[in-house]
C-alpha positions in Angstrom: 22.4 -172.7 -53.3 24.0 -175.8 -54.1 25.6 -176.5 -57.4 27.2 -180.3 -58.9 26.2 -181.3 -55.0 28.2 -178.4 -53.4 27.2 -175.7 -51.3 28.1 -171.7 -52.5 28.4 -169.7 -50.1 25.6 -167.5 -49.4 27.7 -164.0 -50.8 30.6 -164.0 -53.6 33.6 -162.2 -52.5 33.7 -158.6 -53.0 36.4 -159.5 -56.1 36.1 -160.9 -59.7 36.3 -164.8 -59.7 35.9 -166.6 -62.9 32.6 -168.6 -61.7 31.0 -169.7 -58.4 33.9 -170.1 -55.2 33.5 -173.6 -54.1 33.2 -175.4 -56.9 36.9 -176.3 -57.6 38.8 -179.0 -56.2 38.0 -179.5 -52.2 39.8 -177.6 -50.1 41.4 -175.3 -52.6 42.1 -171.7 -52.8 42.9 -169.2 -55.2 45.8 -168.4 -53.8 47.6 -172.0 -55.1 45.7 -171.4 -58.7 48.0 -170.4 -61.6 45.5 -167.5 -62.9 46.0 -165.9 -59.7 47.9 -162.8 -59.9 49.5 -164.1 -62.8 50.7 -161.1 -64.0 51.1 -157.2 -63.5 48.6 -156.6 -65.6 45.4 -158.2 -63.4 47.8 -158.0 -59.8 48.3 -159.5 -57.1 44.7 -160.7 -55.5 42.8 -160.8 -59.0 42.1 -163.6 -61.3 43.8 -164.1 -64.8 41.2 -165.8 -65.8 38.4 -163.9 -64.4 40.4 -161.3 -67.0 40.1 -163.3 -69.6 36.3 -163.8 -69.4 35.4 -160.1 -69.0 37.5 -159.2 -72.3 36.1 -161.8 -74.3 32.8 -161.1 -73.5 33.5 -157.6 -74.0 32.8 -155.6 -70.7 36.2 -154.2 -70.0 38.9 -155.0 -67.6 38.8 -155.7 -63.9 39.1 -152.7 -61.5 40.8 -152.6 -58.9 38.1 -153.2 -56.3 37.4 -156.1 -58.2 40.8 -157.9 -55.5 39.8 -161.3 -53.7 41.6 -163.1 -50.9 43.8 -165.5 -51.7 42.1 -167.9 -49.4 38.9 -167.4 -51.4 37.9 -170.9 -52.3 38.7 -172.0 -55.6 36.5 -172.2 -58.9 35.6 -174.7 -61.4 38.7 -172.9 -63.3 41.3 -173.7 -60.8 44.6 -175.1 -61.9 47.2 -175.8 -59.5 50.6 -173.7 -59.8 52.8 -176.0 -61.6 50.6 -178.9 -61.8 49.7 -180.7 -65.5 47.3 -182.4 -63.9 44.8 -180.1 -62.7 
């Protein structure tokens, strides 16, 4: 599938992202993305953000399956550590 002229991979990661790995900046990962294991709360290995989605939407919290690799390729929400400009 290719989406904004970039390939997805053919299988999401086993975790919660936010949206579609791959569509962040190029050669990205989630490991160097702010909403990464932000906080206690979501852990190391989930995504803040991801978080934020599900509870506004109103289907719960991530569980704790719901981990991804840090070198998961980053999202469309990705946003350096420390970075304004991302």
């Amino acid at each position: 599938m290719t989406v904004n002229g970039k390939t997805l991979p053919s299988k999401m990661p086993d975790g919660l992202m936010a949206h579609f790995p791959n569509t962040g900046p190029v050669g990205a990962s989630c490991g160097e993305c702010e909403h990464f294991g932000k906080t206690s709360v979501v852990g190391i290995g989930k995504c803040l953000k991801a978080a934020e989605l599900l509870k506004a939407l109103k289907c719960g919290s991530p569980r704790h399956k719901d981990r991804i690799p840090a070198h998961t390729a980053a999202c469309k929400y990705f946003h350096r550590k420390g970075n304004e400009n991302d």
